[in-house]
N, C-alpha and C positions, 0 to 999 in steps of 0.2 A: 332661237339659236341655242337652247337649254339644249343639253344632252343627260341623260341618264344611265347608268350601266347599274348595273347585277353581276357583280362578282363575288364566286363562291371561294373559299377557302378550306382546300382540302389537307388536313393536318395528317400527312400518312402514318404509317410504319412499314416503311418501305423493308424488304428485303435483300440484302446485297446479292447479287447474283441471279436474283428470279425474274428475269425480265419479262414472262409472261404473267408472271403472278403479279408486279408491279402494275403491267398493262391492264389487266384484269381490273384492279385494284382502282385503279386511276379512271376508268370505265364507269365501274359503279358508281363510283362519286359523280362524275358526269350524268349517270343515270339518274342520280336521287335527287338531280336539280333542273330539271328539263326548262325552268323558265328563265335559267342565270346566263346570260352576256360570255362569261369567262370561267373558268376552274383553275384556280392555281394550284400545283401543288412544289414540295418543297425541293429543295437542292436535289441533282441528278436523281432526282424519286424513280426514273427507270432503271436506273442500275442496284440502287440504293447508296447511303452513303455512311463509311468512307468507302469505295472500293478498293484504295489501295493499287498492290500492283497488278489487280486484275484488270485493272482500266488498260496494262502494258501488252493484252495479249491480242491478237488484232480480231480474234474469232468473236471474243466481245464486243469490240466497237460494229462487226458488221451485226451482230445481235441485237446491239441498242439501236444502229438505223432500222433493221427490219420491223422492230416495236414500235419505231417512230412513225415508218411508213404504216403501218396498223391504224396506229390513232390518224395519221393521214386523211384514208381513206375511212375510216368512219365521219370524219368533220367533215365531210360531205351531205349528210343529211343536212346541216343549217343548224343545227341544232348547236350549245354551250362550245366556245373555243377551248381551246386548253395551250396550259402555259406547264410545260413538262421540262425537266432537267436530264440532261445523259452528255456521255463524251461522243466530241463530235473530230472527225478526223480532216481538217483542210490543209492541203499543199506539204504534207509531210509534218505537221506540229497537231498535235490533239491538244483540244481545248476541252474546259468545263464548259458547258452550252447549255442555254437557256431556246426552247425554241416553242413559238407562238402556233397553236396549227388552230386555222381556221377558215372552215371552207373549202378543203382540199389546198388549203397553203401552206408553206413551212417559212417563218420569220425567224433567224437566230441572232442570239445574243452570246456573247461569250464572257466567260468573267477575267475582267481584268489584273485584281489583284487577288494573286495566289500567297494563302497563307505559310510560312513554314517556318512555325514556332510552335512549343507549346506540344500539343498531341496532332498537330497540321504537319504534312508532308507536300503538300501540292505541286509545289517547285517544283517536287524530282518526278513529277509524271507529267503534268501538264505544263503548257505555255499560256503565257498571258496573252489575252485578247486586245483588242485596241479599245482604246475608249471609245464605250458606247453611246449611240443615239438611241433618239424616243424609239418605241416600235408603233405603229400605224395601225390604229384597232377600232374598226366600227366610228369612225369620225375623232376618236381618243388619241391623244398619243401618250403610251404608257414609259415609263422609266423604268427598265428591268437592272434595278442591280443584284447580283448574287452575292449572298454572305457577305464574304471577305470587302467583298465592294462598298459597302457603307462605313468599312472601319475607318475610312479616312476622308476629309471632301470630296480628294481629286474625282469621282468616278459621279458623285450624287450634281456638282458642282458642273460636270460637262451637261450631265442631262437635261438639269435644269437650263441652262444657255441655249442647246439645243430643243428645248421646245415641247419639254413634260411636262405633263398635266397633274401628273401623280408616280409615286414611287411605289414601285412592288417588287420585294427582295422576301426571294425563297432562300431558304438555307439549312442549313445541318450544322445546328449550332448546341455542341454536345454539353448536356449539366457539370457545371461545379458548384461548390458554394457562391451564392452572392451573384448568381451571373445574369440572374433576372434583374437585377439593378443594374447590373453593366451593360446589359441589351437595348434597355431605355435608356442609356442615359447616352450611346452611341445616337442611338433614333432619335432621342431630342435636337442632335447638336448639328445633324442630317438637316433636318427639318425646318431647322432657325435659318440656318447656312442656305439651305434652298426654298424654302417657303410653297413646300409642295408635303401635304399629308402621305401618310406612307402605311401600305400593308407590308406587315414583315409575318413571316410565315414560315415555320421552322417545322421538320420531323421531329417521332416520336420514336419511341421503343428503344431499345438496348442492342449492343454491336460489339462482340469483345467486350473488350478494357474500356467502351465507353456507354453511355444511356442517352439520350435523347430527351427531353421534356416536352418540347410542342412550348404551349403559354405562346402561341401565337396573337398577334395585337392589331390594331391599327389604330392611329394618333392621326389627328387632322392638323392641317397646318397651324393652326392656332393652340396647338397640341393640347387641346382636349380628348381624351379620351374615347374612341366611337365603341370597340367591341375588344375584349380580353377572351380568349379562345382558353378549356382549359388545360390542365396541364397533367402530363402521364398519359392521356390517354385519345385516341382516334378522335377526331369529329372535324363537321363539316359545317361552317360557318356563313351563310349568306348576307353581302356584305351590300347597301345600295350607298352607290356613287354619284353625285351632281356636282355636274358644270354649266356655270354661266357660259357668256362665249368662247369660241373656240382661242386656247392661249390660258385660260384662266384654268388654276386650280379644282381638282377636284375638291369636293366635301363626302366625307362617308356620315350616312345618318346614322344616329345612335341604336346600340344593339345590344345582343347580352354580353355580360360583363363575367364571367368567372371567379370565383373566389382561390386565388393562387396558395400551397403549402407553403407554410412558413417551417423557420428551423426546430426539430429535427423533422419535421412531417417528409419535407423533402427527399431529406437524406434516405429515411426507410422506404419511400417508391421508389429511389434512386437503386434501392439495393434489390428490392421488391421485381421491378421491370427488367431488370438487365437479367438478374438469375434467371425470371419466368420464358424471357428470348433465349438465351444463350439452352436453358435443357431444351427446351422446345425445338429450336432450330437444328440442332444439334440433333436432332430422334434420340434424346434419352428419354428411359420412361420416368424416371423419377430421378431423386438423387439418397447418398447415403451420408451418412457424417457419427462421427465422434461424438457421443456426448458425455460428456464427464462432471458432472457436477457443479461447471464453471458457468461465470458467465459469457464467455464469448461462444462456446458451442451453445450455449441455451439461448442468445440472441442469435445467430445463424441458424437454429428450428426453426426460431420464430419466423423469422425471413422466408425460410424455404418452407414453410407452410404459406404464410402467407401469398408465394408466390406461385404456389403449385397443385395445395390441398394437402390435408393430411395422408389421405390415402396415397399418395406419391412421395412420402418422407419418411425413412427410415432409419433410424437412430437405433448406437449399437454403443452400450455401455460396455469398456475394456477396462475391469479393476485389475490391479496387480495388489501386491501385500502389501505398498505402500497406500492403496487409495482408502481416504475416510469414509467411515458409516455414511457419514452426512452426504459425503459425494454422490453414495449411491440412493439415497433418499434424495436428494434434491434431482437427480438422471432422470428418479421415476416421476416423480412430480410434474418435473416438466412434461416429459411424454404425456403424461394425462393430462394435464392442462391444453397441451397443445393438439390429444385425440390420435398422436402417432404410434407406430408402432415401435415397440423396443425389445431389442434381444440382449444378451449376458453373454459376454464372452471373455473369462477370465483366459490373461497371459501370464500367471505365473508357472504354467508349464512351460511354455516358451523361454519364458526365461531359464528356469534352471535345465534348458536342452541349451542355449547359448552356453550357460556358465559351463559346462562340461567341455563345449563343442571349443572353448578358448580358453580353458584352466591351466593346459602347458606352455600358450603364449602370454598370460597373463599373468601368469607364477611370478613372485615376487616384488608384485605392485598392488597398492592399497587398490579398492573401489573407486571410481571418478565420474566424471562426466561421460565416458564409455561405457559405462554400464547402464548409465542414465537413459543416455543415448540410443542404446538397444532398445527400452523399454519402449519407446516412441517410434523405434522403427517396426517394432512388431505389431503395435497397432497400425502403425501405415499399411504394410505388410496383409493384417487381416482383413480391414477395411479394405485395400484393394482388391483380394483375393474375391469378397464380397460382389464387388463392383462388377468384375469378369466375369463372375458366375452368374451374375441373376440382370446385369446390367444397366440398375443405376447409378450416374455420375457423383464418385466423391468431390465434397464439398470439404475441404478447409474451413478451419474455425480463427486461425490467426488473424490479430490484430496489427495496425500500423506500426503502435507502439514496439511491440516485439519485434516483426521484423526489418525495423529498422536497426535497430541494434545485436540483431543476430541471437533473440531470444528461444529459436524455434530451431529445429533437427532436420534439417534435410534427410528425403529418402523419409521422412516419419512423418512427427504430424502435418509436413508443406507437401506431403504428398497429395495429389487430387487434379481434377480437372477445372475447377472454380475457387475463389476465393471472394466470399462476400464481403468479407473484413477488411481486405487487405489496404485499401483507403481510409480507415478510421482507427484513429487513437484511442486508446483507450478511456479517456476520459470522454470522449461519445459514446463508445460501446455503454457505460453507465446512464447517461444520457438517455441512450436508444431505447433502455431497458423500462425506465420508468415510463418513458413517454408510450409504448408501448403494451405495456398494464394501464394507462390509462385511455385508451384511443384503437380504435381500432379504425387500420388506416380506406381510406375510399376504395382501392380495388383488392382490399384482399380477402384471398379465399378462409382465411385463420378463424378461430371465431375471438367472439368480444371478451373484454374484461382482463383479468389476470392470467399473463399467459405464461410468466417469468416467476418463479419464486422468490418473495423477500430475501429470504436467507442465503438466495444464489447470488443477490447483488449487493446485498450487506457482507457477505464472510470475507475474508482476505484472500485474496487471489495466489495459484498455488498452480506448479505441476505436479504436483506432487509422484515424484521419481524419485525421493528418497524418506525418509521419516522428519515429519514435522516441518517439511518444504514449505517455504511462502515467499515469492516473486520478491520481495524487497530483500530475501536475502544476498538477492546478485544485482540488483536494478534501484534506482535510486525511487521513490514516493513515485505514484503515474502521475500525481497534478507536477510535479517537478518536471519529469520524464517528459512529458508532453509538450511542457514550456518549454524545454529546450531543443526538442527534436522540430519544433513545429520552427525555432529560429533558423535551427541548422539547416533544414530542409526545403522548409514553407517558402521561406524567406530570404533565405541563403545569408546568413547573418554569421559573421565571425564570433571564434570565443571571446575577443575584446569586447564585440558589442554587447553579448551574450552578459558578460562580467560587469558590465556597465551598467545592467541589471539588476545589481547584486547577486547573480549567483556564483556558488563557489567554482573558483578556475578549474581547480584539480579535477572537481565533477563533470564539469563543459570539457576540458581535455579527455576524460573517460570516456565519456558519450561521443565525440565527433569521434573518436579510433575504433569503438565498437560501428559507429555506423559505416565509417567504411568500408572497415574490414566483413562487414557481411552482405557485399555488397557484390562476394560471388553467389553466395544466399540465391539473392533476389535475383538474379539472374536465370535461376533455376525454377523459380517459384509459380505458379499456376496464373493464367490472367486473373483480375479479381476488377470490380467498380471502380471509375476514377470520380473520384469526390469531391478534395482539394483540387489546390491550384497546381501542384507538384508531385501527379502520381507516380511512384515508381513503376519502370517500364517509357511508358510513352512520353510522359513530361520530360521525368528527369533522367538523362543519361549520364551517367557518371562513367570513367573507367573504373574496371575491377582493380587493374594494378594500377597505382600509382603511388607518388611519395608523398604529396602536399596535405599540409597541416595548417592549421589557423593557431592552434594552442600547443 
């Protein structure tokens, strides 16, 4: 009465929108296991995921049936079933659909609980499913929950009653900080509650505003540990399954175990993967960026080398009369450390063609932020002009820090079509730096060793838009700056809690009015990696207008 299966685990990077290139995809892996039972792969891997409101247009959904019917009509050789995700269209309501093909059959499953929190929208596209039964496999009965499905018992809880053997939940479960703990520690509580071992099985690569990790698992009932899939990148996992009699849980025999990124490692494939997808998919051929002296454009080379190659990163030093010697020795430094190319292209012509072009509107007022202002749109300005002409996508150097509190020039340097930064505080971009000079991370193209200059992450941070400019002249210390933004933001923590801290109120009231008011900023601002728990954009929606204050 012993049964055994061979279940592969196929860790995609699915494409949104390419549903033959998914097919394709999903294929090979099938191919490359000719003696596995099963192929799982991750949440709607036919459409890719999120698709968002392209799940809304109907020419799609008959696009993901006719893929479906595809692999249909291939599982007719006898050969590995497959366990594929796409939206499926029943009785007027689209559903997320899990659907089993094997043998010339289609089995579907639909996800019952649609998430929409967070960077999740599902509610406003799809409908909930009913709570699922086992599905019927080769003498097996599988427990298919999708993502959102294991967050809570209801869905793991009917299966098990109904008559799983084992749990396998694919998903599209996008990186934050910390979320590798929270994945397991959902799957443990799964697991106890239903006493069925479980393959969880998640996508990879980068999509917009969000990245993917993969760190695909499978826990046995007694939640020991069978195989850790790894993480950032493709792979195909063969997994063996054993049951006693039929009714009894599976067991997965032990397999390879992967060694996961801890913090920052993470963070830099986190920024690493989504930039190398997003030019990529995107047909750009490379990208271009600002380099100034600083550290935030000297950690975004780094990235976009490491993401791309050097020969696809072009960095373009803009001094004005305000920029130091040092800046533009630290420009080149970096460019040679990191093997890229770099061009010179002073804007103090530009500026004094502005200064003329607004001397009779500007008659009778001192120099200000306006002119400052200028400085940074004329590098946006030439930097774009760059980008049209030769066609790699500008990349943004801003950090969290700044544009949280509106440290950054719209139309200037937020100008671009990426922004690698724009999830990390400044007190990581530090972080990112060192760890960086010391490590060179597993998939990237960059080379080893020191890539960043000492003196670019020692000096004191600076726009330098005026003489002897340095960031704390207008911004309070970044370890300060970060503590607070990370309450106001992270956390959603009031200025009393904030003060209860000990920090000074009058600073906590500076800070929450600067962050909102640049909050039509961001509204404007380029997608960039979500990191944290509360990226701007998808996490968190604020209004631009409003009145409410905590301080």
């Amino acid at each position: 009465m012993t049964l055994d299966l061979s279940i592969a685990l196929a860790q995609l990077n699915a494409r949104v929108g390419d549903l033959a290139g998914n097919a394709d995809a999903i294929l090979a892996a099938r191919a490359g296991v000719p003696g596995a039972d099963l192929v799982v792969t991750p949440e709607l891997s036919l459409v890719g995921y999120p698709p968002e409101d392209l799940v809304l247009k109907p020419a799609l959904i008959e696009a993901a049936a006719a893929a479906l019917e595809r692999l249909r009509l291939v599982s007719e050789d006898g050969g590995p079933a497959l366990l594929v995700g796409l939206p499926v269209a029943r009785e007027g309501r689209l559903h997320n659909a899990a659907a089993l093909v094997d043998g010339g059959r289609v089995q579907l499953s639909f996800k019952h609980l649609l998430p929409n929190y967070g960077t999740f929208d599902e509610a406003r596209v799809f409908r909930p499913g009913p709570l699922p039964g086992p599905l019927a496999f080769r003498g097996a009965r599988l427990g298919v929950a999708v993502c959102e499905d294991i967050w809570t018992p209801e869905v793991t809880e009917c299966l098990a009653e109904t008559g799983a053997e084992m749990l396998i939940v694919p998903n599209g479960s996008p990186y934050e900080l910390g979320k590798v703990d929270k994945r397991l520690s959902i799957a443990v509580a799964r697991i106890r509650e239903s006493g069925l071992g479980m393959a969880y099985l998640n996508r990879v690569g980068g999509q917009d505003e969000l990245v993917f990790d993969g760190a695909s698992f499978v826990l046995n009932a007694d939640l020991v540990p069978a195989v850790q899939m790894p993480d950032w990148e493709e792979a195909v996992a063969i997994t063996h399954w054993s049951r006693g009699a039929p009714g009894e849980a599976f067991r997965c025999a032990p397999g390879a175990r992967a060694r996961l990124d801890e913090d920052p490692a993470d963070i830099w494939h986190a920024m690493l993967l989504s930039l190398r997808d997003y030019v990529n998919r995107n047909g750009f051929p490379g990208v271009v960026l600002g380099l100034s002296g600083g550290i935030d454009s000297a950690v975004t080379a780094a990235v976009a080398v490491d993401a791309l190659g050097a020969d696809r990163v072009w960095c373009v030093m803009l001094p004005s009369p305000y920029t130091a010697d040092l800046s533009l020795e630290e420009a080149g430094e970096t460019a040679r450390l990191l093997g890229t190319r770099l061009d010179s292209i002073p804007i103090a012509p530009a500026m004094q063609a502005f200064e003329t072009m607004l001397a009779e509107s500007f008659a009778g007022r001192a120099p200000d932020t306006a002119e400052e202002n200028i400085q940074s749109r004329i590098r946006g300005l030439a930097l774009m002009a760059l980008s049209n002409k030769f066609g790699p996508m500008l990349v943004t150097t801003g950090n969290k820090s700044e544009m949280s509190v509106g440290y950054a020039t719209i139309y200037g340097d937020m100008a671009g079509g990426y922004s690698v930064l724009k999830d990390v505080y400044k007190t990581t971009v530090f972080k990112l730096a060192r760890w960086r000079n010391a490590h060179r991370p597993r998939l990237a193209l960059g080379p080893a060793g020191v890539v960043i200059p000492e003196r670019t992450i020692s000096r004191p941070p600076s726009a330098e838009l005026r003489p002897d400019q340095k960031d704390e002249d207008s911004l309070p210390p970044y370890d300060l700056l970060d503590r607070i933004l990370i309450g106001l933001v992270e956390n959603e923590q009031s200025a009393a809690d904030l003060a209860a801290q000990g920090i000074d109120p009058a600073v906590i009231a500076r800070i929450e009015r600067l962050l909102h008011l640049a909050e039509y900023k961001r509204r404007q601002a380029p997608p960039g990696v979500k990191i944290g728990h509360r990226n701007f954009g998808r996490d968190r929606r604020y209004p631009i207008t409003h009145s409410f204050r905590t301080a």
